[in-house]
N, C-alpha and C positions, 0 to 999 in steps of 0.2 A: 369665789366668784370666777368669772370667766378670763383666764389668761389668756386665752387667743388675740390675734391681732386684727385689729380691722383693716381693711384692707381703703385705701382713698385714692379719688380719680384728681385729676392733674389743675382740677379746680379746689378741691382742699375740702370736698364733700365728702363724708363718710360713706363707705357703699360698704354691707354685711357679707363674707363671704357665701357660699353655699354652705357651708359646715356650720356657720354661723347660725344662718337662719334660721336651719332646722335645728339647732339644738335650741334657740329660742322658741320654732313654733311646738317641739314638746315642753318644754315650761309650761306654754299658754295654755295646750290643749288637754294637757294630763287633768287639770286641775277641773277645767270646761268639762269634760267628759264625763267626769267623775260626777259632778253636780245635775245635769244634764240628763244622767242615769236614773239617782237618785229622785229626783225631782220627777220624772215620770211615770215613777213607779210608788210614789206617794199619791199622786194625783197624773190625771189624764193629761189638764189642763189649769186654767189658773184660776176659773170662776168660782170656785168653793173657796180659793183663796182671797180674792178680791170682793168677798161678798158678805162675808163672816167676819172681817173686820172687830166689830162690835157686837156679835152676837154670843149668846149664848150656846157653845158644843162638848159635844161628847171630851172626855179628859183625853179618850185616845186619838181624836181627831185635832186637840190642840196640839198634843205631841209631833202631830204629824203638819200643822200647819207652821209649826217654831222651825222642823227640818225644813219645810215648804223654803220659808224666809232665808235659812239659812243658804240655800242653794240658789236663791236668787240673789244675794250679796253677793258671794264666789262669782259669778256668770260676770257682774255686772263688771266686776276688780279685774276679769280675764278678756271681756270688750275695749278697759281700760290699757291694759299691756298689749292687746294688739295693736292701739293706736300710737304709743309707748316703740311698738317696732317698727312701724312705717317710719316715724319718727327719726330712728339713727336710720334709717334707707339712706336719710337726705340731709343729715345731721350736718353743722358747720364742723371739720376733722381735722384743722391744725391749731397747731399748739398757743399760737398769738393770735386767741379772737377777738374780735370788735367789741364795742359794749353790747348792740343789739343780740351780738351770739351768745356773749356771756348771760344777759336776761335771760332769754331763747330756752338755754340748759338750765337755769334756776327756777324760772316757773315750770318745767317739764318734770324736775326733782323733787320743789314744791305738792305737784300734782302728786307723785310717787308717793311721797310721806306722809301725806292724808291720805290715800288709800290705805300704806302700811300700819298705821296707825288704827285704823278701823278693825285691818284683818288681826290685830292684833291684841284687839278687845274682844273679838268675836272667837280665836283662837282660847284668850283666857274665860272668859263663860263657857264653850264647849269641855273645856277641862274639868272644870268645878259641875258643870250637868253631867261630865260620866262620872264622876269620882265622887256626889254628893247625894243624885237624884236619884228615888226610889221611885217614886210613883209618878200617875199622867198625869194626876190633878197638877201638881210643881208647876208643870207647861202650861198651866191654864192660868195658874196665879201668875206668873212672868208676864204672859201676853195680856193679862188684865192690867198689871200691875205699869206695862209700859203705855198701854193707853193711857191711864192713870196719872202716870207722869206727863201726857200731852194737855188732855184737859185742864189737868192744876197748874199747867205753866202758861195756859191762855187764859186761865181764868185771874193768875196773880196777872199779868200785864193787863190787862181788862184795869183791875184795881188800883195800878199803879196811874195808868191815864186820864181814869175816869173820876179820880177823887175816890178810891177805896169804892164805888158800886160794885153791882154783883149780877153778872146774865145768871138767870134761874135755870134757865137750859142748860149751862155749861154744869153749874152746881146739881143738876141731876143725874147726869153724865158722870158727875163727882162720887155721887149719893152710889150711883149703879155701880161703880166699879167698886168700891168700897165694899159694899155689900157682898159682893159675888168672892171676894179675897177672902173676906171674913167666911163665908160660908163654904168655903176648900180648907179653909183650914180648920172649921171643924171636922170637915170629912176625916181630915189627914189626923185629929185629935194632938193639936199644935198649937202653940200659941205666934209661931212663927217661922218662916224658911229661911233659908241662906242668903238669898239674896235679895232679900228684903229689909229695907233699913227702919226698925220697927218701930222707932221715934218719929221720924220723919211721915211714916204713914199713918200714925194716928193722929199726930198733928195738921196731918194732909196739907204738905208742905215739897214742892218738890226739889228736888230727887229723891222720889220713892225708893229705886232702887241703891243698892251699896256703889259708893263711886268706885269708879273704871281702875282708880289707883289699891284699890283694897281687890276688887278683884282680882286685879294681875298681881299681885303681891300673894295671894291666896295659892293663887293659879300655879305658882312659881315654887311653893310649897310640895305641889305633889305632883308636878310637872315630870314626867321622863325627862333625859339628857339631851334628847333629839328635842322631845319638844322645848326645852329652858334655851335651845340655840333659837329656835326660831321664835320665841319671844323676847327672844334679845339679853337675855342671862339676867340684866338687873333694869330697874323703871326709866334711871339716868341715864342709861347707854341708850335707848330705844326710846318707850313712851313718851318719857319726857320730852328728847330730844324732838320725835316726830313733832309733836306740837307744837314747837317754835317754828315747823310751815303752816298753821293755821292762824298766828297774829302776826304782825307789820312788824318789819326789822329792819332801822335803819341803819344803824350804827353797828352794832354786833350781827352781824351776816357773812352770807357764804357768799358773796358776790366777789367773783374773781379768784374763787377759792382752785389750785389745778387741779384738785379731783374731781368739777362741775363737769365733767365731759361726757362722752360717750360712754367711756367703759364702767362710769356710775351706773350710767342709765339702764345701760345692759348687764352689770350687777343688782340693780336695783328687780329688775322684770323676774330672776333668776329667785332672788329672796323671796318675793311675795308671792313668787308660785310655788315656795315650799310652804311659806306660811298657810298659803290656801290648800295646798296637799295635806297638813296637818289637820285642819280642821274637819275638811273631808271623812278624812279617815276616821277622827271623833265622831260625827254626824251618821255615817254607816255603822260605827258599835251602838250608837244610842237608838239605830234602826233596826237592830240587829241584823243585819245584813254582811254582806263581804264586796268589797271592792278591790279585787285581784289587778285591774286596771289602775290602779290609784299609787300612794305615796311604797308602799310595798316592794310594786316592781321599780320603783327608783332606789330605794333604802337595802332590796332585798329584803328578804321576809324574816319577818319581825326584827326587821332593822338591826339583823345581825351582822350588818357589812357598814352600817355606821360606823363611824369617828368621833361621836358627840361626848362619849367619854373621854375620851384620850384629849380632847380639845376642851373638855370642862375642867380636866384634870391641871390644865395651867392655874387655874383660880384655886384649886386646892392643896395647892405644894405644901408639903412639913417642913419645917426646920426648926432649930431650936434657938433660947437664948445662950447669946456669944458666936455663933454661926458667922463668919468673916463671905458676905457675898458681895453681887457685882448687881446693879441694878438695872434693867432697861436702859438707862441713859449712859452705862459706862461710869457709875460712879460706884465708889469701895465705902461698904458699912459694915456693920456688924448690928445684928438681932441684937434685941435687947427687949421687946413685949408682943403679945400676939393675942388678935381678935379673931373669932369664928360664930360669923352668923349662926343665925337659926336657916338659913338658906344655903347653907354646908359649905359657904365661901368664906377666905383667909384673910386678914390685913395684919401687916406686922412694921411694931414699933421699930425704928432703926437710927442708930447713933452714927454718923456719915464718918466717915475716916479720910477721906480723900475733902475735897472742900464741898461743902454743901451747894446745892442748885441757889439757895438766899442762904449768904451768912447766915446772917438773924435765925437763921430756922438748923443749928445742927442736931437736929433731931424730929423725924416726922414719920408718919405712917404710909406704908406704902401697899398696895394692894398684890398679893401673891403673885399673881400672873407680870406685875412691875418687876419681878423680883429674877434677874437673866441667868445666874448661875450660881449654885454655893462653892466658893473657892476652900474653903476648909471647914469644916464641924470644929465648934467647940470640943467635943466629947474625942478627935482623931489626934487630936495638937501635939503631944507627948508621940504619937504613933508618925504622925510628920515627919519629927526630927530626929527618930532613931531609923526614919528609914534613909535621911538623909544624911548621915553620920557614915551608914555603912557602904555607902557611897565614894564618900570618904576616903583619897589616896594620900596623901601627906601627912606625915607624923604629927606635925604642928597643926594642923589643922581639925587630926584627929583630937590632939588634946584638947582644942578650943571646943570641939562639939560635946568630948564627958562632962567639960566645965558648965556647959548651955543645959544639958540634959539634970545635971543639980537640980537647976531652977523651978519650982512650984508652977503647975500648970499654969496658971492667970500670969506670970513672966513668959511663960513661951508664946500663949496668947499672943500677948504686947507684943514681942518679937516679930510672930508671922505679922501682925496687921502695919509693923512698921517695914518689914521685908516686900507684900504685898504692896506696901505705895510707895516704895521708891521705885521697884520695879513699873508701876502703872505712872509715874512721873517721866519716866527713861522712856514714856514709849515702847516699852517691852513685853506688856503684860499680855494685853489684848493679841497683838499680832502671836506669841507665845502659844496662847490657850483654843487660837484661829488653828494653828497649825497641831497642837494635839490633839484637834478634831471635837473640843469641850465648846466651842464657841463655832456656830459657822458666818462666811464673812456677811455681811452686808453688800447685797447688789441692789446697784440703784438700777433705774427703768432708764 
């Protein structure tokens, strides 16, 4: 996200530089433009959209009314980020705010993460429709399928109000759309599609469709690199988390949190306008089309000047068991078991050597990317200490090292991991591995 500095006037206002703005206003407008394009070159205008609702169309015309929808969610997320930027115009920009300013930036962050969260279910269905969907009728079962889902959710409260009654209207509504699913999929000669939850629709029961948590996980499966960043790499980091801005938090909250500020908000504008670039760029292959204007010329073409390897690549680090490393927090373990998703991500068992983060717990799993540097391989340990032998200028010392070099590898082991934390107790280790350039330091803001 964005390292530049905001720039604030002598009352404690945030004011966007010039260089600011406009890298903000292409964020906003790539994504605008993109849709914008799209969208009227599906259709003129919107009355075929807004009028077919419920009707019965051609399968190529639903395809082109699900892109319809899709370009006007984008538009609507990119009206929402300009208002997002007027916002830090005027934003409160020192560092001890009031309550009301602290509120102020929570509901504006709030706002952010329900939209992020939207573009990010919409991001995971576009994936799964390039990477799944063969034909137009699919578009037509979807868009039935979500009406589908509205009527059986007004018809079950209906029931729940009224003493279990039943509107006949609503249940024909019911009857209609059922009907029309069933009859695409015989076209299709199917008994079902992907995103169709096929219990739930016989039982016509809703959510008809697959929940938002199977999709993204789906999604997340045959997602690019570029794209697994802007879905947020796993459900926990993102989805999930998004949602805790759409129910009440009194106790567990970000209020007063020091990253509620500006330069959230103006990372936050930066994310969802790649999220919306990515969809985009979905939304034009499943049009066949080309959008040279789009996520392309930011990424470079075919996202050959991406980073999303090299940065997915912390989550998938090797190492082995008995590997002596240093963890994100500064603390000395050693591998000892290791997990590999089905989603090509790492987790590894580790025995703490140095004192555990809880006593109670010296042993726990930690996630790859937790994991700051391997100080020695098991497999090198013997190769260690013969290179540090030859090192070696004092006679008496030389003999102590043939005597070390005896010892059966699982002893030299032990050795380094007790050599390793007396050094990391002395305050040595870290500033050490700072300065052979293995570790860079920590700068604070």
């Amino acid at each position: 996200m964005s390292t530049e500095r905001d720039q604030k006037s002598s009352t404690g206002v945030t004011k966007l530089s010039d260089d600011q703005s406009k890298k903000l206003d292409f964020f906003i407008d790539t994504p605008l433009r993109s849709a914008d394009k799209l969208m009227k070159s599906l259709y003129t205008d919107d009355k075929f959209y807004e009028t077919t609702t419920y009707a019965w169309v051609r399968p190529e015309d639903a395809k082109k009314l699900f892109l319809f929808g899709v370009c006007k969610e984008i538009m609507k997320v990119c009206i929402e980020l300009m208002q997002n930027k007027e916002f830090l115009q005027g934003a409160p920009g020192n560092q001890n705010k009031d309550t009301v300013e602290k509120i102020v930036y929570g509901a504006t962050i709030d706002g952010q993460n329900h939209h992020l969260r939207k573009m990010v279910e919409l991001l995971s269905l576009m994936i799964l429709f390039c990477n799944k969907t063969k034909r137009d009728e699919e578009y037509r079962i979807y868009l039935s399928a979500e009406n589908l889902n509205i009527v059986l959710s007004q018809q079950a409260e209906f029931k729940t109000f009224y003493e279990g009654e039943t509107v006949l209207n609503t249940q024909h509504s019911i009857d209609d759309f059922v009907k029309r699913i069933n009859d695409d999929l015989k076209l299709l000669e199917q008994d079902n599609v992907w995103f169709l939850d096929q219990k739930r629709f016989h039982g016509q029961k809703p959510p008809v469709l697959i929940s938002k948590r199977s999709m993204y996980l789906e999604a997340l499966l045959v997602a690019t690199d570029d794209e697994r960043l802007a879905l947020g790499v796993s459900y926990h980091k993102t989805y999930s988390r998004l949602s805790l801005s759409t129910h009440p938090l009194l106790g567990s909250h970000d209020y007063g949190d020091k990253e509620n500020d500006h330069r959230t908000v103006n990372g936050n504008i930066e994310f969802i306008s790649i999220v919306c670039m990515h969809i985009m760029h979905k939304a034009y292959m499943l049009a066949g089309k080309q959008d040279s204007e789009g996520i392309d010329r930011v990424l470079g073409l075919n996202f050959e000047k991406s980073d999303a390897a090299k940065i997915l690549s912390k989550m998938r680090k090797e190492f082995d068991n008995g590997d002596i490393i240093l963890t994100a927090w500064t603390d000395l373990a050693e591998i000892i078991g290791s997990k590999k998703s089905k989603y090509g991500y790492k987790a590894y068992r580790v025995r703490y050597i140095s004192r555990a983060p809880i006593a109670e717990y010296p042993e726990d799993w930690l996630e790859a990317q937790h994991i700051l540097i391997r100080l020695l391989p098991k497999s090198e340990v013997r190769a260690f200490y013969e290179k540090a032998s030859k090192s070696v200028e004092e006679d008496e010392l030389k003999e102590i090292m043939v005597e070390v070099l005896k010892q059966p590898d699982e002893e030299l082991l032990e050795s380094a991991k007790k050599t390793f934390l007396d050094l990391h107790k002395a305050g040595i280790l870290i500033p050490m591995l700072i300065k052979s350039g293995h570790l860079k330091p920590k700068i604070e803001e």
